[in-house]
C-alpha positions in Angstrom: 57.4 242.9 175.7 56.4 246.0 178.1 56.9 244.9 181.9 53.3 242.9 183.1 52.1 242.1 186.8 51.9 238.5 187.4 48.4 237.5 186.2 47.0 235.8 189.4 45.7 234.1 191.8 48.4 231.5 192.6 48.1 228.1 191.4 46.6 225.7 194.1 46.6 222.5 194.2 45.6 221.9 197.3 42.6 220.6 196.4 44.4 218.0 193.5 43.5 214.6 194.4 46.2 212.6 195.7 45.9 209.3 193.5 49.1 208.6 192.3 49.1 205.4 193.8 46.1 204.7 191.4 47.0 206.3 188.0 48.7 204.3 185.2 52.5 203.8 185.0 53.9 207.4 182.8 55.5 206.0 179.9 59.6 205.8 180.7 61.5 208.6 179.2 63.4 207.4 176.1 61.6 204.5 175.5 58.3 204.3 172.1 56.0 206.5 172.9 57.5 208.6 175.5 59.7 212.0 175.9 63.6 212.3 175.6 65.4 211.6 178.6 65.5 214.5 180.8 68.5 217.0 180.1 70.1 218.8 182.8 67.0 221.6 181.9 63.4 219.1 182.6 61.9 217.5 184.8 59.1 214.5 184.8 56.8 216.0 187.3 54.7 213.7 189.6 53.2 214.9 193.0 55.8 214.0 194.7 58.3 216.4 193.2 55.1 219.0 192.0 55.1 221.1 195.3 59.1 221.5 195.0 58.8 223.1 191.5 56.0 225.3 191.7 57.7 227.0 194.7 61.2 227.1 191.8 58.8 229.3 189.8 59.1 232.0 192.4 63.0 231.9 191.7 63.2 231.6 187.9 60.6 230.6 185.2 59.0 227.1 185.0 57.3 225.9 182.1 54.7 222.9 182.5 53.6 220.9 179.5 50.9 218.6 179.7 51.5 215.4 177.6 49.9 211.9 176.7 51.9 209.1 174.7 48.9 208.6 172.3 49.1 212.2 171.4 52.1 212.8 168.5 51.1 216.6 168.9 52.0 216.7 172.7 55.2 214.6 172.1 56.4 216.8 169.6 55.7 220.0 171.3 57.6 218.0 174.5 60.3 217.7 172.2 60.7 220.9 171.1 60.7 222.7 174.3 63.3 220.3 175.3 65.1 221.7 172.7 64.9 225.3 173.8 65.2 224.7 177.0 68.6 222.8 176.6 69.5 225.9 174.2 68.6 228.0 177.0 71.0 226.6 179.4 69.0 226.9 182.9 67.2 230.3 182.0 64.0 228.3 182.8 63.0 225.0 183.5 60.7 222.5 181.4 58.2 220.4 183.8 57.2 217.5 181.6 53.1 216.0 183.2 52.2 213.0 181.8 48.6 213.5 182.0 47.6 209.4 181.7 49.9 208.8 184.9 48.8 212.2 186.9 45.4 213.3 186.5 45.4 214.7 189.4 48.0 217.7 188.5 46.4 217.6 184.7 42.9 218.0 186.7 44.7 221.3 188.9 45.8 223.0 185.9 42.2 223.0 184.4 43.7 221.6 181.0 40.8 219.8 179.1 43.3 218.1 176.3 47.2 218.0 175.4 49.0 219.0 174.5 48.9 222.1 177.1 51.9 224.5 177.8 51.3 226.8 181.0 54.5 229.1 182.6 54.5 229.4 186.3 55.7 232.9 187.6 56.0 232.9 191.1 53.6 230.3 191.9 51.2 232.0 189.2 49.9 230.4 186.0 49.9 231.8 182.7 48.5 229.9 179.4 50.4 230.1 176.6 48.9 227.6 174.0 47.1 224.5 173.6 48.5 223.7 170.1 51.3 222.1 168.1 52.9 225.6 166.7 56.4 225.2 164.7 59.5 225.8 167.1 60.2 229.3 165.9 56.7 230.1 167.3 57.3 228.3 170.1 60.6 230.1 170.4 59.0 233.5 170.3 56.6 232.8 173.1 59.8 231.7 175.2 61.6 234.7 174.9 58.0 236.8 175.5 57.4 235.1 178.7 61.0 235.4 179.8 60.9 239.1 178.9 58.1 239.3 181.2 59.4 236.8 184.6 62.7 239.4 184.4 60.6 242.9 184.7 58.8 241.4 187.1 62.0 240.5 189.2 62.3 236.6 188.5 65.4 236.1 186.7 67.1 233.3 188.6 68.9 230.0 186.9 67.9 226.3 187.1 70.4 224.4 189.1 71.1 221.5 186.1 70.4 217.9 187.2 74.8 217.7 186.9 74.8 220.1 190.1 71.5 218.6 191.8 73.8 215.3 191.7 75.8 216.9 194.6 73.1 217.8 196.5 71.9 215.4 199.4 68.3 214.6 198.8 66.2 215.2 202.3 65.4 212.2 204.1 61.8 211.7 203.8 59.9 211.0 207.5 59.9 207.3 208.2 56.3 205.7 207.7 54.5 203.8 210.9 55.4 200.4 210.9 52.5 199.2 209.8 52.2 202.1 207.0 55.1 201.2 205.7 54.3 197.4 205.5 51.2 198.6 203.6 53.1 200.7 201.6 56.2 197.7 200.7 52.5 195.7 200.1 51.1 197.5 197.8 54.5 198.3 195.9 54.8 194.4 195.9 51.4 194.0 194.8 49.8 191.9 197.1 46.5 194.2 197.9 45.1 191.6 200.5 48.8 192.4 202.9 48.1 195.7 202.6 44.6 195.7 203.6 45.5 193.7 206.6 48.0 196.2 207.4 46.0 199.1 207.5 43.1 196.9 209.3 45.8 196.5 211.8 46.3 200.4 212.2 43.0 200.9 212.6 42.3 198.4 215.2 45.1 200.2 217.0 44.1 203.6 216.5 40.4 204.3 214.9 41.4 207.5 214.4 44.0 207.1 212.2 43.0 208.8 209.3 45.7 207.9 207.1 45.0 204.7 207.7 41.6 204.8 206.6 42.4 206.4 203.4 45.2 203.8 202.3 42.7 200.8 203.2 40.2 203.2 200.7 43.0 203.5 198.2 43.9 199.8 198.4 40.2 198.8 197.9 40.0 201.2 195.5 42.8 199.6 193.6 41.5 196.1 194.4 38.0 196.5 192.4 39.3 198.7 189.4 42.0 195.9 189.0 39.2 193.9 188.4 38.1 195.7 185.3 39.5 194.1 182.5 37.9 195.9 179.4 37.0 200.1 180.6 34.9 200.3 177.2 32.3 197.4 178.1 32.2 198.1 181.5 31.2 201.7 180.5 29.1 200.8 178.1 27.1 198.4 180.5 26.2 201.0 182.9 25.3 203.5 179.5 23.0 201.1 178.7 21.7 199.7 182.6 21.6 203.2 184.3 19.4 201.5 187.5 22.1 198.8 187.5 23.8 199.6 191.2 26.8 197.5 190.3 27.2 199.0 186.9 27.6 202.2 187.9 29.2 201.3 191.2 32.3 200.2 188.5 32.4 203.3 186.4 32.1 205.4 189.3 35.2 203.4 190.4 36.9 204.0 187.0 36.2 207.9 187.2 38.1 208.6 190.1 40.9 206.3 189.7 41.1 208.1 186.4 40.9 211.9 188.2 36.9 212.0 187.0 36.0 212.9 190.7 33.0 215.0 190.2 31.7 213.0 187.5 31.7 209.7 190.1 30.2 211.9 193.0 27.4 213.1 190.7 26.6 209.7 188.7 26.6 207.6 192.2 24.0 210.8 194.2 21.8 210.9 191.3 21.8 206.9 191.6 20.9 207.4 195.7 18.1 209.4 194.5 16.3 206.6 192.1 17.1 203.4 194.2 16.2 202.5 197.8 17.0 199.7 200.3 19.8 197.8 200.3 20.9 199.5 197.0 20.4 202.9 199.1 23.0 201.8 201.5 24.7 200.2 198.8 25.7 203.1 197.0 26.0 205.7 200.1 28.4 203.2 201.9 30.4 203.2 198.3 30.4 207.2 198.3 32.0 207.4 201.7 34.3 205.2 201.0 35.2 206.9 197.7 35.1 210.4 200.1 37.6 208.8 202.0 39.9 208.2 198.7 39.8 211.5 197.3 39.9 213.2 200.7 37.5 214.4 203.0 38.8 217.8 203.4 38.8 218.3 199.5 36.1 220.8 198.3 34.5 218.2 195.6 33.9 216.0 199.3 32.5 218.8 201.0 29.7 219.8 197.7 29.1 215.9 196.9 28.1 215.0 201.2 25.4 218.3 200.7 24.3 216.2 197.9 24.2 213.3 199.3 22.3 214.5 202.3 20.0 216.2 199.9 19.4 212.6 198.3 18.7 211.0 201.2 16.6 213.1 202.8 
């Protein structure tokens, strides 16, 4: 494959939404439904570890595929670049997504369905298919992208998950006190403690923006928990579009679920039809949802021009 330049721009995922206190549980490794254990040659990617392995990409070739457990396609494609990879022996490095457990990363990448195989070359994406092709194909593709991370001077190896073992793992910064009780609260489950935490920060510092987030995430996590069947509760606001609490729920469900656009727009066009305490109603649940998502994030920024477009 003749030598290419990295197609471009970087991936950035800046803008990802942070929710993986909100998404679903991925689906343990090894166990009905899910991937192989990890070799030596894959990772599970989360966004905790996603920052670490796109900056690997700038040292050797990193392979992201984008899988669901409902999806026998996406397993089996998971499957087989386990396979080559393993074959490969820490030429490149196979970052498994669970898409159901991190939107967010699924959302950055721009991929509308699994399964979804992208290299990263230096921080760079490049597609490569969006199908189940036989391993042969697969294996072809492999050898074409590798071709083209070594003209273009990335030709280091993965450090196997054996070696990693000897490698201290950085101390992450210690949490506030009251973070961290937050954090143990919400771990434990008991949402009400970790409200009451955060309220706590805030009292103490009202400009503690972190704090106002987590008490956003935690209510967040509070009402969607509440939802015991998505369909009907989707179905209920299909049918009721000028029922406030209706919407309020799917709007809810959307960004929990990495639909942040889609809540933003559904819950503005909602301001625009309803008025009095409804009004306030839905713009208090936008700013707290903009608080959730981030309010820095460029969705944030478009959907308050909206909203102030709504209102006024």
């Amino acid at each position: 494959m003749p030598a290419q330049p990295i197609p471009g721009p970087p991936l950035d995922v800046r803008g990802a939404v942070d929710l993986s206190a909100l998404a679903r549980p991925a689906t343990p490794p090894g166990s009905p439904g899910g991937p192989p254990a990890a070799g030596a040659w894959v990772r599970d990617i989360d966004p905790t570890n996603f920052g670490e392995v796109a900056q690997a990409s700038k040292e050797h070739l990193v392979v992201f595929v984008l899988w669901a457990s409902w999806s026998q396609a996406s397993r089996t494609v998971v499957e087989d670049l386990g396979a080559l990879a393993d074959e490969d022996a820490g030429r490149w490095l196979l970052a498994r997504v669970d898409v159901d457990a991190n939107p967010q990363i699924a959302q950055a990448f721009g991929a509308p369905t699994v399964p979804a195989v992208v290299a990263l070359l230096g921080g760079s994406p490049l597609p490569l298919f969006d199908s189940q092709p036989e391993r042969a194909q697969i294996r072809a593709v492999i050898d074409q992208v590798l071709a083209a991370a070594a003209a273009n001077g990335i030709s280091g190896t993965v450090v196997g998950s054996a070696d990693a073992e000897s490698v201290p793992e950085p101390e992450e910064p210690a949490l506030p006190p009251l973070h961290q009780a937050a954090y143990d609260a919400v771990a434990a489950g008991d949402l009400e403690a970790a409200k009451e935490a955060y309220e706590q920060a805030l009292t103490q510092n009202p400009r503690d923006d972190q704090a106002k987030a987590g008490l956003a995430q935690v209510g967040l996590l509070a009402r969607t928990g509440e939802v015991t069947d998505l369909a009907a509760a989707r179905r209920a606001a299909a049918d009721a579009p000028g029922d406030v609490a209706a919407q309020l729920v799917v709007a809810d469900l959307d960004v929990a679920g990495g639909h942040v656009e889609d809540a933003f727009a559904r819950l503005v066009d909602l301001v625009r039809v309803c008025s009095g305490d409804d009004r306030e109603q839905v713009r208090l649940r936008l700013l707290d949802l903009f608080e959730v998502v981030g309010n820095d994030d460029a969705r944030v920024v478009a959907a308050r021009r909206a909203l102030a477009s709504a209102l006024y």
